[in-house]
N, C-alpha and C positions, 0 to 999 in steps of 0.2 A: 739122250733119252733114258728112262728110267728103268733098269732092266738087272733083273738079279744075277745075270752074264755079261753084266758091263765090262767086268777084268780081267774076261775071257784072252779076248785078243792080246793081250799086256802081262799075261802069264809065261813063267820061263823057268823050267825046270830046274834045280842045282843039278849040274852034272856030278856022275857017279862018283868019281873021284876026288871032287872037294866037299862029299860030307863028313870028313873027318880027319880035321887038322890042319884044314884050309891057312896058310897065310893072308896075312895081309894084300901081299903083293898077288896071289895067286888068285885072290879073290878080287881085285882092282881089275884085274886084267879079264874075269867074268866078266863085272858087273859094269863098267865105265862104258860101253858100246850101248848097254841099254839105256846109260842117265844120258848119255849125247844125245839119242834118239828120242828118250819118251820124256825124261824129266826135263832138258834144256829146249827139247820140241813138244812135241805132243803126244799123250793126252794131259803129259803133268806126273804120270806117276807110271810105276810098273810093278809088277808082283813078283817075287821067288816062292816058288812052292819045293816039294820034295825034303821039307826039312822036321816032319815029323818024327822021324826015330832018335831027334835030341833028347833024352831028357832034361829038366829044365835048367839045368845047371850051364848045361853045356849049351842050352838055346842061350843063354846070357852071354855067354863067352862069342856066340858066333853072330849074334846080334850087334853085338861091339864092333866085333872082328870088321863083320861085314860094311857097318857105317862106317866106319874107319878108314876102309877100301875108296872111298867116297870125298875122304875131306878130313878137317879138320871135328874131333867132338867137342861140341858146345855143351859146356855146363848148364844143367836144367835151375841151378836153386843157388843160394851163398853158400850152400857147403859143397858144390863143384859137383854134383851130383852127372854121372853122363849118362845113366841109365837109371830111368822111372816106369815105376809102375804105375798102368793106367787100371784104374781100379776103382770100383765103388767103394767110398771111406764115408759112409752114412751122411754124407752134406748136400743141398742142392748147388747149381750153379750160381756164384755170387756172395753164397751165405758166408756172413758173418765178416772179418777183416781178409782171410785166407780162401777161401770156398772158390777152386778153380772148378772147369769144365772136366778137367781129365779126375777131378775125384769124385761125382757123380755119374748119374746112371742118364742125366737128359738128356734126348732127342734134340734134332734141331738145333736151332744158333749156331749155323756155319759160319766157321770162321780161319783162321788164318793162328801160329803156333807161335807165342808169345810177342803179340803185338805190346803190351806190357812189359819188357824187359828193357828198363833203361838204357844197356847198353846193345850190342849188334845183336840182330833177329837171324836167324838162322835160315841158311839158305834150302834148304832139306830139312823132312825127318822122314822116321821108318818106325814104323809097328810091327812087331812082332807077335803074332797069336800062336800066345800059349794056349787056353783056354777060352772057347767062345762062351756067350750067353746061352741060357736054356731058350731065351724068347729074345728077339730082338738083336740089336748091336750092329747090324748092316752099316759100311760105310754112305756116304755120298758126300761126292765131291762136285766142283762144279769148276770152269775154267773161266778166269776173270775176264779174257780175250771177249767173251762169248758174252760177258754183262755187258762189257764195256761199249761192246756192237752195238746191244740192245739202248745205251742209254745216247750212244749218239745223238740221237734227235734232243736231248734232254742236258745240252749245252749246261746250264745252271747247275743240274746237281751233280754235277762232270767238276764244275768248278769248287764246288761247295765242296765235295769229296777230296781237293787236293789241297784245303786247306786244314791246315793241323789241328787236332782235337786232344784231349784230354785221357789218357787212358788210367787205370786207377792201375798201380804195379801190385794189386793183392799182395803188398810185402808188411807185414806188421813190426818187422826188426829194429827199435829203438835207430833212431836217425837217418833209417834208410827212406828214400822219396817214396813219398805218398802217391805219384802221377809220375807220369812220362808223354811230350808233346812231338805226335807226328801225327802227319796223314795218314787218312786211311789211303789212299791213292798216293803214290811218291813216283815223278818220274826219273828213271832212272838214264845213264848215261848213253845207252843204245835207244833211247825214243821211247823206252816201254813204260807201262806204268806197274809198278810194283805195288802189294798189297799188305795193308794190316790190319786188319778187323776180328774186332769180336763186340759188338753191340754192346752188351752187359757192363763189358767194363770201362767204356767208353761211359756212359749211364752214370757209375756210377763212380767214376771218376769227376765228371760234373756234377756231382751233386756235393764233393767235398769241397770243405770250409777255403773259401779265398779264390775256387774255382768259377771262373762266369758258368751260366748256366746254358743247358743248349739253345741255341736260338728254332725257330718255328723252319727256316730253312736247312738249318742241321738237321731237323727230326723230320721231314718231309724227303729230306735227298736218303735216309737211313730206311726210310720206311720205302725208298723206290729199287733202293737197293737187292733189301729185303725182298723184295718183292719177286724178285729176279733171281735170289737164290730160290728160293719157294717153286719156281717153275718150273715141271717136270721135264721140260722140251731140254731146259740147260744141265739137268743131273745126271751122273752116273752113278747108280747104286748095285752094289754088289756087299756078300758076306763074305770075312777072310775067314778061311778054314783053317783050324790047329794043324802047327807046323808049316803055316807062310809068313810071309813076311814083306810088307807093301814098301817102297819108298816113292812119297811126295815133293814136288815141288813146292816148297811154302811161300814162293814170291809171285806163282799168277796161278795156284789152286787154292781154292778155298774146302774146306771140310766140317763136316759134323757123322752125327750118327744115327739112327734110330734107336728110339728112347730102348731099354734093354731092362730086362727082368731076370736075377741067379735061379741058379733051381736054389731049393730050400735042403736037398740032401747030397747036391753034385758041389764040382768045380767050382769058384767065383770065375768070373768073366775077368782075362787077365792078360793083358798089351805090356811087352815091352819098348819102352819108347827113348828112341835118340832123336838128337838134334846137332844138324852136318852143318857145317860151315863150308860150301862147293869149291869141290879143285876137279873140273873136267878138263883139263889144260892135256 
């Protein structure tokens, strides 16, 4: 349900003693009790708060640090990039050959964190709020378990969904693939179904040269989909507050934001963002 204390229950103070100089291993031994619990079960994610007295140098460092504690860091871009800013860079979603979600300010379009990456999708990520919006920027999240329920009766676009679609890799680099084909729905080795969506680029990865185009039952199971993210009853919406720092499940949560506006004389609205490769072993 949709509730600006949805990540109340899922908030977890840093204790006193590791905001300053935390290791790796120090901060493993935090943080691994919460992802066995909330990220490998439920609700999919959980918060650290207490970390506002970084400045932002040192948020970057502990941002790392902290994912790290978590897994493996997955390169965000070809130049191995493992920490991105999520940040308004004047584009909408889709524009142009590049134009991601994390460089605009859009609402909406929940979805799932580099379904387009040719190669492995990351098991995790984690935001880090440096900087909120003056308006706007609220997460919501939604658990796939909980579409999935809902679409039981809806056999067909169950099946439609597992089979592999077209995603466009927004990667413009002379030789690099234009597409990458998987489901949005993937079942994985324990029964489950794993997730990778983002509409847009699915869109508009079918519409490139040599690509089939969606068929009437692709765009009917996408729009029931949809539909299900859209539904208050399955959201959970809350705002991170400067100096927390959320981490996601990116294999059965879905995510977007509420569209967001800077102030004209303050801060930009400013996410530090990794991408974990899971080691809860």
């Amino acid at each position: 349900m949709t509730t600006h204390h949805a990540f109340d229950p899922v908030r977890f103070e840093l204790p006193a003693q590791l905001r300053k100089g935390a290791t790796r291993e120090e901060l493993r031994a935090e943080l691994l009790p919460h992802a066995r619990r909330h990220l490998e079960g439920d609700p999919g994610f959980f918060v650290l708060t207490g970390l506002g007295h970084f400045d932002e140098e040192e948020y970057r460092e502990f941002a790392v640090t902290a994912s790290a504690a978590l897994g493996g860091l997955v390169p965000q871009d070809s130049k191995g990039t493992l920490l991105r800013e999520v940040r308004y860079r004047g584009v909408k979603l889709g524009e142009g050959a590049t134009g991601r979600y994390s460089d605009s300010r859009t609402g909406g379009s929940l979805h799932t964190d580099s379904p387009h990456r040719p190669t492995d999708v990351p098991d995790y990520f984690a935001l880090a709020c440096v900087h909120q919006a003056a308006v706007g920027g609220d997460l919501v999240l939604v658990r796939l378990a909980d579409v999935v329920a809902r679409l039981s009766e809806r056999p067909d676009v169950l099946d439609t969904l597992r089979r592999p679609v077209y995603f466009d890799t927004r990667d413009d680099t002379p030789g690099a693939a234009r597409t990458v084909l998987r489901p949005v729905l993937q079942h994985t080795d324990d029964g489950r179904d794993r997730v990778h969506y983002l509409r847009e680029y699915i869109e508009i990865g079918h519409r490139r040269e040599g690509v089939p185009p969606l068929t009437e039952a692709q765009t009917e199971a996408f729009d029931q989909f949809d539909a299900l993210l859209d539904d208050p009853e399955l959201r959970s919406q809350d705002r991170l507050g400067e100096g927390e720092m959320i981490f996601i499940d990116n294999r059965w949560t879905l995510h977007g934001r509420v569209e967001f506006q800077d102030s004209d004389h303050g801060h930009q609205r400013l996410m530090l963002r990794t991408w974990i490769a899971a080691d809860v072993s």
